[in-house]
N, C-alpha and C positions, 0 to 999 in steps of 0.2 A: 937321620934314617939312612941306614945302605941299602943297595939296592944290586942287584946285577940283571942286567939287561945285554941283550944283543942291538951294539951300534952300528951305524954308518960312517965310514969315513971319508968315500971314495968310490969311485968304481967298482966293483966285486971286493970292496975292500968293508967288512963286516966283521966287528970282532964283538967277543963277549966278556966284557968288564963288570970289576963289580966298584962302584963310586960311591959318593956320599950325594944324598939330594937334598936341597936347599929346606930350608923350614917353611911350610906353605904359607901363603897372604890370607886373610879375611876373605878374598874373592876364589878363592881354589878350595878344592878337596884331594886328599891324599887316597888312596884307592891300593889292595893289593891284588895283585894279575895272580887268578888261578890257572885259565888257559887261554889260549890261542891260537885258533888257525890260521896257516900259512895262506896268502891270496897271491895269487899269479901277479897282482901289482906292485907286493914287494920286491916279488924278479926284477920286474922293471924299474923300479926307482934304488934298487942297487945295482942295476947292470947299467945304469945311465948314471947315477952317482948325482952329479951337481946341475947336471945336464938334463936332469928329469923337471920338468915345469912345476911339483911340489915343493923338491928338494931344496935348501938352501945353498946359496954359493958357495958358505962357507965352515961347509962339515968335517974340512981336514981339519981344525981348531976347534968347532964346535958340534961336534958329534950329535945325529938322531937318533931315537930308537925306534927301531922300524916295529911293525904291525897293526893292524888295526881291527881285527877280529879278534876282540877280547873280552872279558868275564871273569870277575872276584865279587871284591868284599871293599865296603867302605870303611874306612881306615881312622880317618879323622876327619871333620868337616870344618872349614872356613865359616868366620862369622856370619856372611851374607849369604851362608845357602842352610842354615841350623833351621830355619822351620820347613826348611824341604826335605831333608837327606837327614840321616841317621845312621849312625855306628853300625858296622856291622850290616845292614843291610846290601841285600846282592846286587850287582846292575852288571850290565851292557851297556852299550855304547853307540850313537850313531857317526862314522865318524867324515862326512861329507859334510862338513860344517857350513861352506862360501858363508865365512864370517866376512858381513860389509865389503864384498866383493873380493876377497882373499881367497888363493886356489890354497891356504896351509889348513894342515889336516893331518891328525893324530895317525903317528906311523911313515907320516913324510917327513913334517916339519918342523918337529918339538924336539928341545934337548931331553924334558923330562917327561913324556907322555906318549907313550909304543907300548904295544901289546904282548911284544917278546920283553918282558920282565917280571920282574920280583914286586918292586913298589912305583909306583910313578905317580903325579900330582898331573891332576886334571886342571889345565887352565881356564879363567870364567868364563869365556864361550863356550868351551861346551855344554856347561850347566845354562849360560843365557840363550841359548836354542835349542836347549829343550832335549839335547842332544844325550845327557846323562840318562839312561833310562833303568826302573826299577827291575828288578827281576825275583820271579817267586817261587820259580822252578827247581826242581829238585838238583839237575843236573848241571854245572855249569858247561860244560861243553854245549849244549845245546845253545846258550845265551849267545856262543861264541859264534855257533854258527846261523846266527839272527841275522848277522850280516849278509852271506850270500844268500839267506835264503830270502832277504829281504829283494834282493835284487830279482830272484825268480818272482815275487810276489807283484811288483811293479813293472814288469814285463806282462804279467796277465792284466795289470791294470791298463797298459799302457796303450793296450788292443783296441780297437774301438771299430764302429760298425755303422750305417746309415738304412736310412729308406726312401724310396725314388718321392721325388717331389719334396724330400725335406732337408734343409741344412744340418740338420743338427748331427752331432759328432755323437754315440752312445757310448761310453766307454766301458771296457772290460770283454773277456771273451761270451759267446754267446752261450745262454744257457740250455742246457736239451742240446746243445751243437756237435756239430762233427770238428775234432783236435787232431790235428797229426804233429808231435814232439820227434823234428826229425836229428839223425845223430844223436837219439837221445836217451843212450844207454849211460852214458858217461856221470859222472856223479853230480855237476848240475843240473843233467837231465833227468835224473835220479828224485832228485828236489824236485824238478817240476812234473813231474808227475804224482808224483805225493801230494803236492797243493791240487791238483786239478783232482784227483780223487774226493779230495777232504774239502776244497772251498764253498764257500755259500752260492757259487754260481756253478755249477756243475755240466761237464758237458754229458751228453748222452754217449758217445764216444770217443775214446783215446786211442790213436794208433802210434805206438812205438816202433820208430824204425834205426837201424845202426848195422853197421858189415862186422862187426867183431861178435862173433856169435858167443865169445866166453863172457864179454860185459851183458849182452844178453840171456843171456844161461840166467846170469847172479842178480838183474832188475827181474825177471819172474820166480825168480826164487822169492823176493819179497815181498812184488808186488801180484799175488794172489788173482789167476783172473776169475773165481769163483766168487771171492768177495768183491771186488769192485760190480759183480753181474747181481749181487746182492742189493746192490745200491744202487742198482738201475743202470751201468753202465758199461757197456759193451768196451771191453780193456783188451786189444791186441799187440802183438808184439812181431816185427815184420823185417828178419835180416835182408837187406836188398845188395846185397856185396855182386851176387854173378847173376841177377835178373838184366835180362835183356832191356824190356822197358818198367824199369821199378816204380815212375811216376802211373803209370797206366793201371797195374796193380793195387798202388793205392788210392786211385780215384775208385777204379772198382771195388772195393773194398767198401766204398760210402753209398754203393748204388749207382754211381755215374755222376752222381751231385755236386762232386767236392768237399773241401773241409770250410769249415767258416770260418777257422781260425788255424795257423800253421806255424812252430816255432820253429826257428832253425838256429840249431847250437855246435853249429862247426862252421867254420870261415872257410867253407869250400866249392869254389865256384860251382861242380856240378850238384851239390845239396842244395846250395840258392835256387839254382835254376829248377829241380825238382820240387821245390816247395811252391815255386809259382805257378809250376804246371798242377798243380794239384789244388789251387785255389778254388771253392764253388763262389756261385752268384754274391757280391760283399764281402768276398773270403781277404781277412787281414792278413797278412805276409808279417811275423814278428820277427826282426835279423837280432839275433841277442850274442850269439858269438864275433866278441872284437877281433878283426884281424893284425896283426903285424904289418901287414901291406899297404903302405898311405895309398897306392892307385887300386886295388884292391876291386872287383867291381863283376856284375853276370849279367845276365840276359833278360828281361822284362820284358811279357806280351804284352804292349802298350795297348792292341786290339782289345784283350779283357779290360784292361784298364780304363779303356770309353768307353765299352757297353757292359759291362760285370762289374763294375764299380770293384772291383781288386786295386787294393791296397799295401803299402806297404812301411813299417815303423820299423825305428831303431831302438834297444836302450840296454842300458850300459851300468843301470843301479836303481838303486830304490831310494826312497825318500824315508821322513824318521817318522812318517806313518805307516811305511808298509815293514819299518823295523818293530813297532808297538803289534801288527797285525802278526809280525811271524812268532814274536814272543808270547802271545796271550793265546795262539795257537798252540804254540809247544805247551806251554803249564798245562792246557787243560786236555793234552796228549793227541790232539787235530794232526797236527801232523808228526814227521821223526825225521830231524835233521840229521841223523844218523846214518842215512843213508848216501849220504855223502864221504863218508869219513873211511878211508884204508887204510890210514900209517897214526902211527901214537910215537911220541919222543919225549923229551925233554928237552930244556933248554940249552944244551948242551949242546944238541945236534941241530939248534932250528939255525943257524948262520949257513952249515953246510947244507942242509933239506930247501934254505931258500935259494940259494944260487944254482941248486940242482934239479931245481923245480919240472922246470921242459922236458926233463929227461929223464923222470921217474915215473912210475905206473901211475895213469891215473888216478885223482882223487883224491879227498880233501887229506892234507897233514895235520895232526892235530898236537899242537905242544902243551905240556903243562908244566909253567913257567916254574917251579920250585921243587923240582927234579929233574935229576940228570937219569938220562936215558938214551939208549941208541935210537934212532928213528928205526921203528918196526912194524911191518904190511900184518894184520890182525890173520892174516891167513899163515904168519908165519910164526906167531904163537904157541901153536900144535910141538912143534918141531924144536923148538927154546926151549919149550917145556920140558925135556926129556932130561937137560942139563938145568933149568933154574925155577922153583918151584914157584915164584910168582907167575912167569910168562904159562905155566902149566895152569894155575888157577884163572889166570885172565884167556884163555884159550876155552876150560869149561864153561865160564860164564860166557863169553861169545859164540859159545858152539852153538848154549842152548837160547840162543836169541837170535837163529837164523845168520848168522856170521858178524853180527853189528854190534858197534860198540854199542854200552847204554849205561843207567845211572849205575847198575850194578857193579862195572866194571871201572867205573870212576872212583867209585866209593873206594874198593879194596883197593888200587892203583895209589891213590891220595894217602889211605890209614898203611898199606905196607909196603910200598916200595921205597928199598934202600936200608929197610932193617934186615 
């Protein structure tokens, strides 16, 4: 079976071949990549190359295929997985494997098993942890992006709360509560408020804050504050870019109470420290934006923290529950990972789209492996259009869905680009 995929060989050093891959074992399945998103930790494990704690040492000789946000079709199934998996059926993937304490993981450390490709064979860890997962859904982009949105999903789980005189740790945000998702215009903030609209714990209030008032313009463009008020919850959105005291604002904003739960999704000292001040009584601190800065670090009123039991967690991903949770969400249309996604390519351009990650507009890239395409911002569609009559037809279908990709746009992308 050939295959063409984008490898690693080096430092920024990525290319796109097309090879032959080996005949699968009884313990594998053979799987074909429809799409997948680009994650900011392929940056890093091609910008560090051998040097990245996933990567292997030795990828000048034997090449990885990077990605791990991925979504097809099973292909052919190995002896030992035929009464689980089935031809043709669709999956996703979890790909945080720590197989028997192993940091390797599909898209770091496999020669035949990355998201940027054509076919790739699934080695049996991922099938013996459970990590292979089904998928029923219409659209595979969506499946693709079960990864980050799994990660927002595990970030609400990962909240947790107390009451005076008792140990016990409650976990998840509080329901009927006050949310502040701060920097959280951005497209995983984008996700995380989608879940907190849609999840089974629901807060009574969401307050959105971000200084870029055109990523805010386009998060109320989707997110409806007349519906969310439908559903019982007071949904604001709150530029703090030239407020004098922006924390003060947003306490006000709760009554003077505070938030019981506060995400912060930029690695930036004064957003940290504005999230602490905004803490009410039990208020969780969740820090989910990774910094680049190993010393990296802000300010904490220790003072709430002995008498207001204020707290504060980290997390960095989700587990392959809170990947089954974002999937079974999507199928039955709970939430739209869609709202993540601003660029559409092919595989053609994901080597160049991943090294150029930092310095592209926000928002997810979204590749589908078995077409060649330029990496293109869906707002730029309109404008393509005038010269090529696909990008004209995927610009109507985006228009009329609010500016977001969705199945419609997959489907004609998939049956006629390139005829």
């Amino acid at each position: 079976m050939k295959t063409r995929a984008v490898r690693l060989y080096g430092k920024k050093d990525l290319r796109m071949e097309e090879f032959d891959l080996p005949e699968i074992k009884d313990d594998e399945i053979l799987v074909q990549v429809i799409s997948d998103s680009i994650c900011m930790s392929s940056y890093k494990a091609a910008i560090l190359g051998e040097d990245h704690k996933r990567v292997p040492n030795d990828i000048a000789v034997n090449p990885i295929i990077i990605g791990h946000e991925m979504a097809g079709n099973i292909v052919q199934v190995g002896a030992k997985w035929e009464s689980q998996f089935e031809v043709g059926q669709k999956f996703s993937m979890q790909p945080a494997l720590n197989y028997k304490g192993s940091m390797d993981s599909p898209g770091y450390s496999y020669q035949f098993c990355g998201g940027a490709a054509t076919y790739i064979i699934m080695p049996q860890e991922v099938m013996e942890l459970g990590c292979l997962l089904s998928y029923e859904g219409e659209a595979y982009f969506n499946a693709s992006l079960a990864e980050p949105m799994s990660c927002i999903i595990g970030a609400y789980h990962a909240s947790y709360h107390t009451s005076m005189g008792s140990y016990e740790h409650r976990m998840g945000i509080v329901e009927g509560g006050k949310l502040a998702i701060l920097a959280g215009a951005g497209p995983m903030g984008l996700g995380a408020i989608d879940y907190a609209l849609h999840c089974d714990r629901k807060p009574s209030m969401i307050v959105v804050s971000d200084v870029d008032e055109k990523r805010l313009e386009r998060a109320k463009a989707i997110f409806s504050v007349e519906d969310a008020k439908k559903d019982g919850i007071e949904l604001i959105f709150a530029n703090t870019r030239d407020m004098e005291d922006a924390p003060g604002y947003l306490r006000e904003l709760t009554g003077g109470t505070g938030y019981d739960d506060v995400f912060v999704y930029a690695p930036v000292k004064p957003v940290v420290e504005q999230g602490d001040k905004i803490l009410g009584r039990d208020g969780c601190l969740n820090f989910f934006a990774g910094p680049t800065d190993v010393n990296f670090s802000a300010l904490t009123n220790f003072y709430n923290v002995h008498y207001g039991s204020t707290h504060t967690v980290g997390t960095t991903g989700g587990n392959t529950n809170d990947m089954i949770e974002s999937l079974r969400m999507t199928e039955k249309n709970l939430i739209n990972p869609a709202v993540m996604v601003t660029h559409i390519g092919g595989l053609d351009s994901a080597a160049e789209a991943t090294l150029k990650l930092p310095d592209a507009p926000a928002g997810k890239k979204l590749i589908y492996t078995n077409i060649d395409m330029e990496l293109t911002a869906i707002d730029e569609f309109e404008e393509k259009g005038k010269s090529n009559l696909h990008f004209a037809k995927l610009s109507e279908i985006t228009n009329n869905n609010k500016g977001l990709w969705c199945a419609e746009a997959e489907k004609y992308l998939l049956e006629n680009w390139g005829k």
